[in-house]
N, C-alpha and C positions, 0 to 999 in steps of 0.2 A: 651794357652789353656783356662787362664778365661777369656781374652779378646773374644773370638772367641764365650764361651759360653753363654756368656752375650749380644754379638752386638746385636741391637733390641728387646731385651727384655724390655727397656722404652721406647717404642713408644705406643701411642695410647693416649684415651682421659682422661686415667689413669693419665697419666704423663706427660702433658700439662704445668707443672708448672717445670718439665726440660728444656723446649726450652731456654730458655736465662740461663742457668746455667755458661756459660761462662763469661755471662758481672758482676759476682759480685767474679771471680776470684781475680783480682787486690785488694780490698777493704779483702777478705779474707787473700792474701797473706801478707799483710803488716799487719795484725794487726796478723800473726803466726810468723811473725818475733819478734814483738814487743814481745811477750811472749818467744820467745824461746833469746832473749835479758836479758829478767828478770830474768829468768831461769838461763841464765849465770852469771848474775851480782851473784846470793843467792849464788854459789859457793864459793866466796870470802867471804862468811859471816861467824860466829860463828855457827848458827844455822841455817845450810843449810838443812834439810830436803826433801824440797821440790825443792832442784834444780839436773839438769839432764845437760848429755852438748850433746847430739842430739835425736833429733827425727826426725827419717823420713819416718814417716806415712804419713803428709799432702801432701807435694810435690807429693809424691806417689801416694795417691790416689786422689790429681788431676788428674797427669796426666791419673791415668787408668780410673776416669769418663770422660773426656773427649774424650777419645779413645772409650767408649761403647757409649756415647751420639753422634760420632759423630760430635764434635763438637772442633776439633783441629783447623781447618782453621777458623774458627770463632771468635776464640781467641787469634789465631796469628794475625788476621785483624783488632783487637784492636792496635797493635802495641804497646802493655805496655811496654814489655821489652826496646826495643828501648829507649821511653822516659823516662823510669827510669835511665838507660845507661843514657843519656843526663844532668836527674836532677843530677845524681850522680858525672858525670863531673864537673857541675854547683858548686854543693854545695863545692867537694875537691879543686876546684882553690879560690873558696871563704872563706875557713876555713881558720883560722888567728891562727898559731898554738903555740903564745905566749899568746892568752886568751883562746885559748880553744872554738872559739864561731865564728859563721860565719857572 
């Protein structure tokens, strides 16, 4: 239902600055990992205040902008996951698990 009531409601010359909203997913998502990372590590701390162990607003409302903008196949055509899949291969055959370091 707020997918349906939202479709096209950013289009026009309003929100021109939507069109490529998909090509800075990538760069978004790795730096909400990097915090939801930090986040877990402050748990283990004495004065964890500020740590939490999920959030899942972002993922979320990626994917629901992406679904009102339109712009799912645009961002699959990136093919990020893929080559993160890849580096992530890459990096676990090359991590050396007696230093700790790739």
């Amino acid at each position: 239902m707020l997918v349906d009531n939202f479709v096209g409601a950013f289009e026009g010359e309003n929100f021109g600055h939507l069109k490529l909203f998909y090509v800075i997913i990538p760069a978004l998502t790795l730096n909400y990992i990097e915090h939801i990372q930090r986040a877990k590590e402050k748990l283990f701390k004495r004065n964890n205040k500020d740590a939490f162990i999920s959030d899942d607003g972002f993922p979320l409302g990626v994917a629901y902008l992406l679904k009102i903008l339109g712009q799912e196949k645009l961002f699959n055509g990136l093919n990020w996951f893929k080559s993160m899949q890849k580096k992530l291969e890459k990096d676990a055959k090359n991590f050396d698990i007696r230093s700790g370091k790739t």
